[in-house]
N, C-alpha and C positions, 0 to 999 in steps of 0.2 A: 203136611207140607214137605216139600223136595229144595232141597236146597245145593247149591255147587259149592262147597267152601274149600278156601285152599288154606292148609296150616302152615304158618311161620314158626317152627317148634323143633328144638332139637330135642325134645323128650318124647319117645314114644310111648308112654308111660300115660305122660298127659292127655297125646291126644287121644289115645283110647278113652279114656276115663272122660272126657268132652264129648265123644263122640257116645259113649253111653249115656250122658246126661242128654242127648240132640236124641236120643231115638226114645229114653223117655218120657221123654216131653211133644213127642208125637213131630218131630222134626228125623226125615229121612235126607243120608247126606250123602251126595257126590263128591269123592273129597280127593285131595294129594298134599304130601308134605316137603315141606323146602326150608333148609337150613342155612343159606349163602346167599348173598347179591346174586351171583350168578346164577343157583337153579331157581334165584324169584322172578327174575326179567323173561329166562327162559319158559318158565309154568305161565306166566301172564301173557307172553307172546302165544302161544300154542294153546291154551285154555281159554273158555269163557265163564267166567267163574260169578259169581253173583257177593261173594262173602269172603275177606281173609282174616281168619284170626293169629294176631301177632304174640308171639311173647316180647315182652319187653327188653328180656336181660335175655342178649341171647350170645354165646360165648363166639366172639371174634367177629360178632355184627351185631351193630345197633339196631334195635325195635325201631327207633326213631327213621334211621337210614329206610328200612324197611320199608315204613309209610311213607317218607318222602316219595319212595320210588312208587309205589302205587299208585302215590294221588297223582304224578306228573303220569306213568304209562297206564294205567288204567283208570280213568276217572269215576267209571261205573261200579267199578269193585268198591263196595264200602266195609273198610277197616276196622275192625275191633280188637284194640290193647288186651293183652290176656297175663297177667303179672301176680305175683306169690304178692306180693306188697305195691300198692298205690297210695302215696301221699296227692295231696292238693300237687306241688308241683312237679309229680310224676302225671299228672292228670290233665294237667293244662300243655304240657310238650309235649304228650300224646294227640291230644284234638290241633293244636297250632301246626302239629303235623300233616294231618288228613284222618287220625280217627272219628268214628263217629259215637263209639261210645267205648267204657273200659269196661270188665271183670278182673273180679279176684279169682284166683286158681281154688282158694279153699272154701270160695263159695261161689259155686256154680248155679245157684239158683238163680241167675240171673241173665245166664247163657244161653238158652232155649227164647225166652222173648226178645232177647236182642238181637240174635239173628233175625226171628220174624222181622222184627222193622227193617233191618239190612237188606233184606232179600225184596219186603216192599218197596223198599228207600231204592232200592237199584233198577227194581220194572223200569217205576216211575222214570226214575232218570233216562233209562233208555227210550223211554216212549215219549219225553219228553227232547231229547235229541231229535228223534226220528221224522218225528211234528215240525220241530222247528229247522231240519235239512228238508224235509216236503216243501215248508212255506218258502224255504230259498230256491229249491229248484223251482218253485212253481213259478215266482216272480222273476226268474230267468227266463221262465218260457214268456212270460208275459210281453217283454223285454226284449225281445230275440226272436220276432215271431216271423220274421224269414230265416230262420233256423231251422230243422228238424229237434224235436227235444223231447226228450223220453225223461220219464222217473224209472230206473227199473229198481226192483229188490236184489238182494244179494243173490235170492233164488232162481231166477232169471225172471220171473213174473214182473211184465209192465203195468204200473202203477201208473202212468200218466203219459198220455201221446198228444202233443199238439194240433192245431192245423196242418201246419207244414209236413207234420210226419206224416198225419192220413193221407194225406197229398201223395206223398211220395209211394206209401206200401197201397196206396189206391184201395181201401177200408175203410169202411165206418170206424169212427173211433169205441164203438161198442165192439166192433171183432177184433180189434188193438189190446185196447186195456183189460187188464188181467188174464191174459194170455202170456203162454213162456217166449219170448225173444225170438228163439229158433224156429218157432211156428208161422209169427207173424213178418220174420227176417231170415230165408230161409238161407240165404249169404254166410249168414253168422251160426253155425251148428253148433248144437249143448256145450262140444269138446272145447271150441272155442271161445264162446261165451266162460263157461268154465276159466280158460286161461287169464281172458281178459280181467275180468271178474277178480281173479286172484291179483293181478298185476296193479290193479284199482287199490284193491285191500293194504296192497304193501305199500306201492309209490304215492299213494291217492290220484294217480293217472294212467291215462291209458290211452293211445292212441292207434288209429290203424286206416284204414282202406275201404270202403261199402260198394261193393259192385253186382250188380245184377243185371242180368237181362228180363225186360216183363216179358217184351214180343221182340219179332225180327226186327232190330235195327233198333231198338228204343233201350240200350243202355241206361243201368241208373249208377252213377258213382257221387259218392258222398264223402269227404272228407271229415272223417269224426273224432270227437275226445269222449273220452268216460270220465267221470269228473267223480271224489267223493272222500271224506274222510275218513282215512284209516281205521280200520276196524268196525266203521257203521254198515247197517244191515239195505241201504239203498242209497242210491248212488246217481248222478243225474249224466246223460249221453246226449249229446249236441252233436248235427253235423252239417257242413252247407254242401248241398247241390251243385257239385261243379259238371255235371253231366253233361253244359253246353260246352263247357271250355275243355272238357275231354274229348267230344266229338272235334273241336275246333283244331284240338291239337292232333287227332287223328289224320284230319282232313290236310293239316299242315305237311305231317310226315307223309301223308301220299303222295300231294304234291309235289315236296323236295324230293321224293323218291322217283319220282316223274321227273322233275327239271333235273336230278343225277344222272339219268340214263338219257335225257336228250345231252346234257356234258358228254357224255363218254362217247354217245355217236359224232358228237362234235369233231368231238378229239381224234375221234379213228379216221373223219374225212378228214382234218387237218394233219395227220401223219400220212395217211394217202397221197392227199392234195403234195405233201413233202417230199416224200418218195417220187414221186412223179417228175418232181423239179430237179430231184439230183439225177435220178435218172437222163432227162431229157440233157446235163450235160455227159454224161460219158458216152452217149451215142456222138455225142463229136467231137470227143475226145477219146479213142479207143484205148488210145495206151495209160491212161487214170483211171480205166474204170475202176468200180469198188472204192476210188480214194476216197470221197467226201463219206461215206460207210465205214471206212478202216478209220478214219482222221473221229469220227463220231466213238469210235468205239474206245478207243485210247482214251480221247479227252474226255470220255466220261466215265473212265477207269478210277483214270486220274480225281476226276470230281470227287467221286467216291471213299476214296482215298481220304483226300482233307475233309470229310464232313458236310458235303453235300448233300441237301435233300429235296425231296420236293418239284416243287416248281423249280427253285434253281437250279437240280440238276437235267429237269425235261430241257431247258432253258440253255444249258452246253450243248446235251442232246442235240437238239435242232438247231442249233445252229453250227456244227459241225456236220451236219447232214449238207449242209446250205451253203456252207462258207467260201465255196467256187462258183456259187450259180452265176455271176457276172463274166464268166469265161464265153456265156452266150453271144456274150458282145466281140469275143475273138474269133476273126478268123480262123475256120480250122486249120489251115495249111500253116498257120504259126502254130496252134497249140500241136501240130503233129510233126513239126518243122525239125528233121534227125540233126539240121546242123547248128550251127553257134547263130545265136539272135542278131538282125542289128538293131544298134540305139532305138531306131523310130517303133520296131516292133517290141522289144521290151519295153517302150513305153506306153506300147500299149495294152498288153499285158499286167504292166502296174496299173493300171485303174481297172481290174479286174473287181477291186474288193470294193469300189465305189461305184461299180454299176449293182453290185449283187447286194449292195445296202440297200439304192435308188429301189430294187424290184421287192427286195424283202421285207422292207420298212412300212410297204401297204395291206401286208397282212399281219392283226393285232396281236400278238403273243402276251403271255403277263410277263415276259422278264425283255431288256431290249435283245433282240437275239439278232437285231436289222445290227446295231452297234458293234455287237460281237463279232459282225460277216466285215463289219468295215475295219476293224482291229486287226483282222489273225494274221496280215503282215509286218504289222509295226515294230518292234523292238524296245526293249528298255532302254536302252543306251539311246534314241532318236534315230537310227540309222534304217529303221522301216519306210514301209509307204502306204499309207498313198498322204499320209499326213504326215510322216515325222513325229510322232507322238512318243511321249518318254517316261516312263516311272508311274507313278501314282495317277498319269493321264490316261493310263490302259484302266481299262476293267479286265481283274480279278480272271474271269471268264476268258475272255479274251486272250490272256497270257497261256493259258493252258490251249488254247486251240493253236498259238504260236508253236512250242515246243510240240506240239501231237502232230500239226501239218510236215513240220521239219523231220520227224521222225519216219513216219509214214512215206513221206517223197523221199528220204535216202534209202531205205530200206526197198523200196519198190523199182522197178525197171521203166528205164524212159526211153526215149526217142535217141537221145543223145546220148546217154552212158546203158550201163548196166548198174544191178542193183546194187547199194553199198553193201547190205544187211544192217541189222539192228544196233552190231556194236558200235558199228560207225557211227551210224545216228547217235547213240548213245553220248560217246566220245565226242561228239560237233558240242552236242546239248550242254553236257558236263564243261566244254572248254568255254561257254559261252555262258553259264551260269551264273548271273548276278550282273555282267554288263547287255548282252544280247538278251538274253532270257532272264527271265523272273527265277531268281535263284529255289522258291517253293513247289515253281511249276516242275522246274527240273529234275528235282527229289522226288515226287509226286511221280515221277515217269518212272525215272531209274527204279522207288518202290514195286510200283505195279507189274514192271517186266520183271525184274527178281522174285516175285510172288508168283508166275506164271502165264501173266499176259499174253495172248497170242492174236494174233490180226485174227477175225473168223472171216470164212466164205461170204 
């Protein structure tokens, strides 16, 4: 007989002398020894041992402790007390622990057939585990039968394939079972299985990914678990068929990758379609050309500046592109008019920003950007137009296209004056900061041009 036993012994002495009486008696032994908690948990973890013989008295660790720890981490391993003296109740705190039988150290004749049953006693147990994890995974497959569900061995050999599985690896379940994994799952190669395999052994779970292609276009994905008690020799792997909801979500992302690219040609005619509109006023306005361009560039400096993103800053964007297009509605001899306005034509000039609402308001933007075109002359303090509108009544937005328009038209050459330059503007902005202007828009300006702002071409 071959036996695995591990010695609980700090006398070397002994276990020679044991292991002369084991070879004897026609008992050959794979063996190691361990004197501490620690190299027992360790030898049991790492080892598959079929037999430990304990000493009882063992110096700075209890026999007793010893067994506890066996019978809780290895159940298979059957224990035997090995002690210079056994009384009755050294003998009964020995079994109440997990032994299965005691020896005396000075007589060993009784060492050699107790192993044999230990070493029988422990098949059985395992082959009685192994039985009773089959009949469990097998009543899982029964159960579960729109599953995929395998029994495999530790060795990667399939012990048991469902319906659903031959379904899927499209097999007789005779070219399935008792085949290695990697053969019949060629998705899953040895290395793998291997890892998972170990992953199972430690965690008692395992989870991952099953993808295959049979043929063109016919994807298989499975989402699977390996299921199984630590340190047993077979283990049960379940997985369901999501191969329709994979293509679905395939078909999803094309889709959306299709409806992204018609957005983005959207977006390029609607900045086209924009440019076009501001264009269409600096042909009748020659001496603004570039402005609603420069006014766009600034106030979304600015935007940028406080935290803008997104949509709301496309959302400045355009409508600082836009925010003069109601100038359409002026005569150009007034918008080109070198000398001082009167009354009736500055008034009409004030309702510049309520016709370029009226035209702007009919094409959809996500952010109001029609709103923003009817604002950029209002003022905080109320002394704007075309509403008179004051404080908290402006949009955010708005207020910055106020100070960027003011800048822009001092700094630039008109009809009627020459240009102030920047400081100027600057100096209007800062004087009027917190009653005329939004005291945040203002900062936001003066930042950006201190950082290097420049109007571009």
């Amino acid at each position: 007989m071959h036996a695995r036993i591990l010695f609980v012994e700090d006398n070397d002495d002994d276990v020679a002398l044991m292991l002369r009486r084991l070879r004897e008696a026609g008992v050959e032994a794979e063996w190691a020894r361990v004197q501490t908690a620690a190299g027992l948990r360790r030898a049991l973890h790492d080892g598959d041992w079929q037999v430990a013989l304990v000493d009882y008295n063992l110096p700075g660790y209890s026999g007793l402790e010893a067994l506890r720890l066996i019978a809780d981490e290895a159940p298979d391993v059957q224990a035997i007390t090995v002690s210079g003296s056994i009384d009755e109740e050294t003998a009964v705190a020995s079994i109440s622990a997990g032994a299965v039988d005691y020896v005396l150290k000075d007589n060993l004749t009784r060492l050699a057939p107790a192993v044999r049953r230990a070493v029988e006693a422990s098949g059985l147990l395992r082959a009685h585990r192994r039985t009773a994890e089959a009949a469990r995974l097998a009543l899982y497959a029964v159960d579960h039968a729109s599953l995929l569900v395998l029994t495999v061995a530790a060795d990667g050999t399939l012990l048991y394939a469902n319906d659903e599985a031959c379904r899927i690896f499209a097999r007789p379940r005779d070219a399935v079972v008792g085949r290695p994994v990697w053969e019949v799952a060629p998705a899953v190669p040895e290395g793998r299985f291997r890892q998972l395999a170990a992953e199972v052994g430690e965690r008692g779970r395992a989870e991952f990914t099953y993808e295959r292609e049979r043929g063109p276009g016919d994807l298989v994905c499975l989402d699977v678990t390996a299921e199984g008690v630590p340190g047993s020799d077979v283990f049960l792997v379940y997985g369901r068929d999501v191969s329709e909801r994979r293509a679905a979500q395939r078909r999803l992302e094309a889709t959306l990758a299709e409806l992204g690219e018609t957005a983005r040609r959207l977006q390029r005619t609607l900045e086209g379609a924009v440019g076009a509109l501001s264009r269409v006023v600096e042909t009748r306005d020659p001496y603004t050309a570039g402005h609603q361009r420069r006014v766009a560039q600034l106030a979304t400096a600015m935007a940028v500046h406080l935290g803008y993103r997104g949509e709301r800053l496309e959302g400045v964007r355009m409508a600082g592109l836009l925010h003069d297009l109601g100038k359409l509605t002026v005569p150009a001899e007034i918008l080109a008019k070198p000398g001082r306005l009167t009354e009736a034509e500055f008034n009409l000039i004030r309702q510049h920003p309520l016709a370029g609402y009226e035209i702007v308001r009919t094409i959809e933007f996500t952010r109001p950007v029609a709103e923003m075109v009817l604002q950029h002359h209002e003022r905080c303090d109320g002394s704007g137009y075309p509403r008179g509108l004051r404080g908290e009544e402006l949009l955010p937005e708005a207020r910055l296209l106020a100070v960027a328009d003011v800048v822009e038209a001092m700094s630039s050459h008109r009809p009627y004056r020459e240009a102030l330059g920047v400081p100027a503007a600057l100096a209007e902005v800062r004087a009027g900061a917190g009653t005329r202007y939004d005291a945040e828009a203002a900062a936001a300006c003066e930042a950006v041009v201190a950082a290097g702002f420049t109007f571009g071409d």
